[in-house]
C-alpha positions in Angstrom: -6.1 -7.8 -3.8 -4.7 -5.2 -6.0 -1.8 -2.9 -4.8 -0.8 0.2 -5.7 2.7 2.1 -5.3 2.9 5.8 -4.7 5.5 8.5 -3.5 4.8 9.6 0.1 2.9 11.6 0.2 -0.2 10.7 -1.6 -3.7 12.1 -2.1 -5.6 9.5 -3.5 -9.4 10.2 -4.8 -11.5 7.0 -4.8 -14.3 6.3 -7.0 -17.0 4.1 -5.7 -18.5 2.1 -8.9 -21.5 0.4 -6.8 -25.1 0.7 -8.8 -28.2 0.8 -6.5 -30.8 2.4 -4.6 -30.6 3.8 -0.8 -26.9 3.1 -0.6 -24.9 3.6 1.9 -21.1 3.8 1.9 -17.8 3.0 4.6 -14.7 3.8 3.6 -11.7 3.0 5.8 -8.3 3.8 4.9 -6.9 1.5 7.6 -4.6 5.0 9.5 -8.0 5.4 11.6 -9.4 7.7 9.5 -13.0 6.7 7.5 -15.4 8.3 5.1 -18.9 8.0 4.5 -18.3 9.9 0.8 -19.9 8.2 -1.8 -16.2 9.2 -3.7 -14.1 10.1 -1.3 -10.2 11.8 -1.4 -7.4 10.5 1.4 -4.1 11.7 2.2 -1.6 9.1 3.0 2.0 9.1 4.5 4.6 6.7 4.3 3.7 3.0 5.2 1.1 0.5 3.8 -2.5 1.3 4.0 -5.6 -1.2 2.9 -8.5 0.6 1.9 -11.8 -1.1 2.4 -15.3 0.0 0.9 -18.5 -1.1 2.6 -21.5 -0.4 0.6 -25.1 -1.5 2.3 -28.7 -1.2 1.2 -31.7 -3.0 2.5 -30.6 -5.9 0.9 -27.4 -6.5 2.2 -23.5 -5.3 2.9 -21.0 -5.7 0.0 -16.8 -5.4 0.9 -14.1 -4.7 -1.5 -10.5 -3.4 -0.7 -7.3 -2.4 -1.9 -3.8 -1.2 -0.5 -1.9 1.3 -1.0 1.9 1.5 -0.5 3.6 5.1 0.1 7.4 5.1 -0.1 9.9 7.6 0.5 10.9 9.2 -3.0 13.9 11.1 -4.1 14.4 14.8 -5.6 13.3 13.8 -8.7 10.1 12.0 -7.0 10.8 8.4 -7.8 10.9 5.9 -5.2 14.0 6.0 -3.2 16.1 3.2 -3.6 17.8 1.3 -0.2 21.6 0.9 -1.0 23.1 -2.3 0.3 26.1 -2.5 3.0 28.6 -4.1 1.6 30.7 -6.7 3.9 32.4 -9.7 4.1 30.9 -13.5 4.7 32.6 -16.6 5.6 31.5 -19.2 3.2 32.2 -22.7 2.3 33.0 -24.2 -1.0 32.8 -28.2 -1.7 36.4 -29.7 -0.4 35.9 -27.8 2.9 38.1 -24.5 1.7 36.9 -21.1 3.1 36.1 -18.6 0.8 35.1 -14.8 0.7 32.1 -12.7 -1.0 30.6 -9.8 -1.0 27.3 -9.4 -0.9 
């Protein structure tokens, strides 16, 4: 399933590429909002979304999805970046000695 990363937040337009008469579509962008757009546009906050497409006709139903990640970004609108805490861990080395490192 393919993913996509994006800066919170995100207006995403979808483009539906099913062929076919008397279609019908279902779009559900997994926040509890839907759209029955043939091409619809979605907001998204912060989190993970998967966006599914369900296209019928008299002949059937047909799925396909995707997901969509919005992160917190920066001032200069790249994706924030978590800093680590730095501390100290009690490890062992071979001979039984104690040792420290950071992590």
């Amino acid at each position: 399933m393919p993913v996509t990363l994006n800066i919170a937040p995100v207006t995403i337009s979808f483009s539906n590429t099913s062929q076919g008469d008397g279609l019908s579509y279902l779009w559900n962008f997994g926040d509890g909002e839907s759209s029955q757009k043939e091409n619809p546009s979605h907001t998204f906050n912060r989190g993970a979304w998967e966006v599914t497409l369900t296209v019928t006709n008299e002949n059937g139903t047909d799925t396909s999805s995707t997901v969509i990640v919005a992160v917190e970004g920066d001032e200069d609108g790249n994706p924030k970046k978590k800093t680590k805490k730095k501390g100290k861990v009690k490890g062992k080395k071979k001979g039984g000695k104690s040792s420290f490192f950071s992590l």
